[in-house]
Legacy VTK file of the C-alpha trace (Angstrom):
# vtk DataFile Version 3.0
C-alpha trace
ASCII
DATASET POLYDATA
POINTS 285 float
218.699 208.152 218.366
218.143 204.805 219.228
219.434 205.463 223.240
220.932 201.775 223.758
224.445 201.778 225.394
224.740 198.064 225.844
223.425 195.525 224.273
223.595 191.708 225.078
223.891 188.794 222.459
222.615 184.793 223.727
224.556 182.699 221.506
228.364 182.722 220.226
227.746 180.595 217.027
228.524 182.304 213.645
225.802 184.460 213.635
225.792 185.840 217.644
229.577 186.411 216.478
228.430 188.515 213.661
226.206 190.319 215.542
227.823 191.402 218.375
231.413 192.189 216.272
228.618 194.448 214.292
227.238 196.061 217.518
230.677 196.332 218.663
231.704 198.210 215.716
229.316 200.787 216.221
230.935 201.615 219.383
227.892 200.259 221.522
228.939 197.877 224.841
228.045 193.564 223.819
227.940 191.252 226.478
228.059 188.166 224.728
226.703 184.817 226.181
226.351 181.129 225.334
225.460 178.130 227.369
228.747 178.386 228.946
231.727 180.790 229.634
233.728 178.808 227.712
231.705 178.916 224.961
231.174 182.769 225.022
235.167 182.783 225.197
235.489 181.082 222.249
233.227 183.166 220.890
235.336 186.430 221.377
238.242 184.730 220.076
236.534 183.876 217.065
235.436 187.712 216.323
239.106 188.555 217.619
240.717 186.370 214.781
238.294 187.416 212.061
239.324 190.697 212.616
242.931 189.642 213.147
242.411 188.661 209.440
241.155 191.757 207.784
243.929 193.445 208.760
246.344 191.519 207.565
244.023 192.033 204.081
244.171 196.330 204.979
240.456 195.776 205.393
241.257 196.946 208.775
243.128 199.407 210.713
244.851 197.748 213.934
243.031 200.216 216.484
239.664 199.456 214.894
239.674 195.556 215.193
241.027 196.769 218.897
238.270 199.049 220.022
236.057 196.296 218.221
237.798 193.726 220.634
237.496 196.121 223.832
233.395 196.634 222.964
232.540 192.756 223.553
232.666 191.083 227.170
232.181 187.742 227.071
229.810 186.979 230.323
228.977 183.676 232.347
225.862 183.349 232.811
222.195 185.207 231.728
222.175 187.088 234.969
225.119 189.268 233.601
222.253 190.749 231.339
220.698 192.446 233.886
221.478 196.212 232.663
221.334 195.686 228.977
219.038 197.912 227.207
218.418 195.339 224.602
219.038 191.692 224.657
219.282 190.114 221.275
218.911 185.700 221.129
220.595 184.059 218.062
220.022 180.462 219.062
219.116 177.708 217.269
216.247 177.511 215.198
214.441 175.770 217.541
210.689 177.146 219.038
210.598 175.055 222.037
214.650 176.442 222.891
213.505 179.897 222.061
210.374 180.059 224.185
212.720 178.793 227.594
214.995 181.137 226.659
212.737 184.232 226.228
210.963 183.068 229.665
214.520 183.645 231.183
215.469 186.963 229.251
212.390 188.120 230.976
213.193 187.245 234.242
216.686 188.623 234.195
216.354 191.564 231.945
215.528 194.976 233.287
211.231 195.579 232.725
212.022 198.343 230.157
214.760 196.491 228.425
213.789 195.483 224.422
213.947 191.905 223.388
214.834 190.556 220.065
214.827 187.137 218.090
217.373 186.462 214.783
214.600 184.037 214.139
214.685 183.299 210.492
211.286 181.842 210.486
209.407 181.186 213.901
206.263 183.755 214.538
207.794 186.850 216.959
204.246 186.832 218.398
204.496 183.527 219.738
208.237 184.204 221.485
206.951 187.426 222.883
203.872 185.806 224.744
206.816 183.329 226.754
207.367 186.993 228.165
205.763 189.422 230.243
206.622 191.968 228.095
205.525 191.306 224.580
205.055 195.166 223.583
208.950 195.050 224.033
209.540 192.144 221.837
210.292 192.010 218.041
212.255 190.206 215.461
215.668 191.176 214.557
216.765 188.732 211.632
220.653 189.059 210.249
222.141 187.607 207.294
225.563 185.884 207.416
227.926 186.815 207.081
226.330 189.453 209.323
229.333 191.928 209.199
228.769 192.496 205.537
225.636 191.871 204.888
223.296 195.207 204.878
219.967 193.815 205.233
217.996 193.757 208.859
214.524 192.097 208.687
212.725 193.937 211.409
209.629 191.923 212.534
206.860 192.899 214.413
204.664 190.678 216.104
201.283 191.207 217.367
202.007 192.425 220.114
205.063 194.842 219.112
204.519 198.767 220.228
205.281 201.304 218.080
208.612 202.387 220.202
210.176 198.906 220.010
209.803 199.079 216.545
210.974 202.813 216.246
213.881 202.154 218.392
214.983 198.685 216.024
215.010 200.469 213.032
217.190 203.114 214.181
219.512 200.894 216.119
220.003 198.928 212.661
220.391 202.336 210.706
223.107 203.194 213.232
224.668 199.810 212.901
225.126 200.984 208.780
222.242 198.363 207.941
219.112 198.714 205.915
215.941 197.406 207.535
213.047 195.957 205.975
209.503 195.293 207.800
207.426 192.375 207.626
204.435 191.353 209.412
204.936 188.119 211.371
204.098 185.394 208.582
206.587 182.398 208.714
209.424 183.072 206.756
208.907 186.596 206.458
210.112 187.904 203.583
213.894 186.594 202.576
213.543 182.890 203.563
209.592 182.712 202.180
210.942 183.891 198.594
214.558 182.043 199.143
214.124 178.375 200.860
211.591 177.173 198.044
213.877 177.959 195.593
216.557 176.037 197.147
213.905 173.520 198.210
213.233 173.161 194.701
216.815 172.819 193.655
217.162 169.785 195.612
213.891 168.028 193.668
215.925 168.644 191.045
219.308 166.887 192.155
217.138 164.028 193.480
215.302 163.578 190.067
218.436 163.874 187.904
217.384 166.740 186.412
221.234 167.953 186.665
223.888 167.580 188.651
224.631 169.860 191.167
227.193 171.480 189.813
225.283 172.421 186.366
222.229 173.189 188.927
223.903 176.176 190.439
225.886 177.221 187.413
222.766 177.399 185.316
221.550 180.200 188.281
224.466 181.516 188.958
224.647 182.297 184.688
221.152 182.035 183.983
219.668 184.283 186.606
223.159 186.413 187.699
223.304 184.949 190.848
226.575 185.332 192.703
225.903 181.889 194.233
224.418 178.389 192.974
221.352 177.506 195.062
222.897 173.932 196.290
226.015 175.863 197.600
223.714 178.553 198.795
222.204 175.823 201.239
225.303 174.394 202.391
226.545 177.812 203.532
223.034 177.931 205.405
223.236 175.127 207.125
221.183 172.037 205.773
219.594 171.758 209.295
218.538 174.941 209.005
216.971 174.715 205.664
214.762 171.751 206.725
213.743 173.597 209.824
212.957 176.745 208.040
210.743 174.689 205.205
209.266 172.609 208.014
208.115 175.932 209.291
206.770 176.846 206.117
204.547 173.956 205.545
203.328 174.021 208.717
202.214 177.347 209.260
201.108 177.826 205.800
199.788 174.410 204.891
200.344 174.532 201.172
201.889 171.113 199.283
204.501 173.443 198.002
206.307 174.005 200.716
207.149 170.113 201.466
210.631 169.854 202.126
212.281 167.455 199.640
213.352 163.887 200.660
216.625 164.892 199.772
217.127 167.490 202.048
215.819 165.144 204.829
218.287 162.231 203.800
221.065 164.637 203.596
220.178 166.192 207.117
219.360 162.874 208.607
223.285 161.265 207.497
224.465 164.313 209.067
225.443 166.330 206.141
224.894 169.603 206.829
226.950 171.585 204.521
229.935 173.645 204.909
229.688 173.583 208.617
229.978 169.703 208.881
232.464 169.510 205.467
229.798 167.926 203.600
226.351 168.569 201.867
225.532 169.171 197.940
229.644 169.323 197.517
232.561 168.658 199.583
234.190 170.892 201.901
236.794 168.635 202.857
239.841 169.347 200.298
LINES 1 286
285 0 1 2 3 4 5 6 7 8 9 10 11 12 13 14 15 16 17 18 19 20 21 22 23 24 25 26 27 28 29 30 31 32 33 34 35 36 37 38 39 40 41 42 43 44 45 46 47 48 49 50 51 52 53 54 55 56 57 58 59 60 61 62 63 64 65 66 67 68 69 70 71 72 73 74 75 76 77 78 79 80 81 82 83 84 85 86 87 88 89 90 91 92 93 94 95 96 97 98 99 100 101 102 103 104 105 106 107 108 109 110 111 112 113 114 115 116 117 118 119 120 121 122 123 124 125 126 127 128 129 130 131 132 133 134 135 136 137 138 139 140 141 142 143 144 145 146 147 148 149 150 151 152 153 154 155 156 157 158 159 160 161 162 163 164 165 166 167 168 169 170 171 172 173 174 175 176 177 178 179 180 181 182 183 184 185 186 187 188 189 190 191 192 193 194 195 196 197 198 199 200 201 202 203 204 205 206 207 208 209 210 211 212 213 214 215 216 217 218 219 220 221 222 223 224 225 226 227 228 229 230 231 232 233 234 235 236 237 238 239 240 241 242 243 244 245 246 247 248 249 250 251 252 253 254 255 256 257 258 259 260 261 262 263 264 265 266 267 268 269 270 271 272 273 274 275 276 277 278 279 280 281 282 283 284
């Protein structure tokens, strides 16, 4: 067993949503915070009309999406984490963000309690030194949209003891996920294998190689992939792409890892993808 009975969530964006609606499905206790109540509230109401929708689909029975509901407390402030077993951060992609946060997880969070990063990219050994507690700390990275997806990259940093990792793996079992472990190289394994390709689909757009459109049905036809690359990133996030390459080339130092001057331009002009209506296509119709 993996012995948590609550577990908090920092962050009520679309992936702290995800995760705590999955937590919450399991029947384990979320307390879900943001960088205000108000946020967090929105939050809830987010995962409440989500769930609103699948069963209007029969996706859904009506008492499920309510216990799901009655599992998640929205909470003011991080001193509400205080009895948590596990706190979980789903920030923004952002090292300098993540290390003040994890120096305040660790001041409010119970000395045994675990912590975990949804990092995509950023080293878990580095977040767990901000703490005073880096045997308890390990990487926890989800894949949106987390309710569906199955996959739980389970990270271990240097300092990472055996029973943190132990107790991850079956906490995502019990959550119906499949782990997978990687050693703490930037990237891992899903974004190390997946940005560069989408990386390198934006050389492509910016050469005039194709346009986007024949870009990602040439994958989606040419390598069965149930999504074009350029529509791949925009679901990402642009932002996020550039921050996870940016990551890559810096820790790895390799030329091949450059993000493309596309992908800057785009991010620069504020086109982040689906998120902001427009990146490789338009979301606006």
């Amino acid at each position: 067993m993996h012995n948590f009975s609550s577990i908090a969530v920092i962050g009520a964006g679309q992936m702290g949503c995800g995760i705590a609606q999955s937590i919450a499905a399991a029947g384990i206790e979320v307390k879900l915070s943001d960088a205000t109540p108000d946020l967090a509230q929105q939050g809830l109401a987010r995962i409440h009309l989500r769930l609103l929708g699948q069963v209007e689909k029969h996706k859904l029975q009506p008492e499920e999406a309510d216990h799901i509901v009655a599992n998640i407390t929205p909470v003011p402030s991080l001193e509400s984490i205080h009895n948590c077993d596990l706190v979980i951060e789903a920030a923004s992609e952002d090292l300098a963000l993540k290390l003040e946060l994890f120096r305040k997880l660790d001041q409010y969070a119970k000395p045994e309690a675990l912590l975990a990063s949804n990092t995509s990219s950023l080293s878990i050994t580095t977040i767990a030194a901000a703490t005073r507690r880096p045997q308890n700390v390990i990487g926890m990275h989800f894949f949106n949209p987390v309710p569906v997806m199955e996959l739980v990259e389970v990270i271990r940093g240097l300092a990472t003891s055996d029973i943190t990792q132990t107790r991850i793996l079956r906490l995502s079992e019990a959550l119906g996920k499949k782990p997978v472990c990687s050693v703490d190289k930037a990237g891992f394994v899903v974004n190390r294998i997946l940005l560069p390709m989408l990386n390198e689909a934006c050389f492509l757009l910016d050469e005039g190689v194709a346009s986007a459109t024949d870009i990602d049905s040439a994958m989606q036809l040419g390598c069965a992939h149930p999504m074009g690359p350029l529509a791949l990133a925009d679901f990402i996030g642009l932002d996020t792409c550039l921050a996870i390459m940016e990551v890559l080339q810096k820790e790895l130092g390799e030329v091949k890892y450059r993000p493309a001057p596309l992908l800057r331009r785009y991010v620069a002009a504020g086109w982040l993808g689906k998120k902001t209506g427009r990146g490789f296509f338009d979301y606006n119709d």
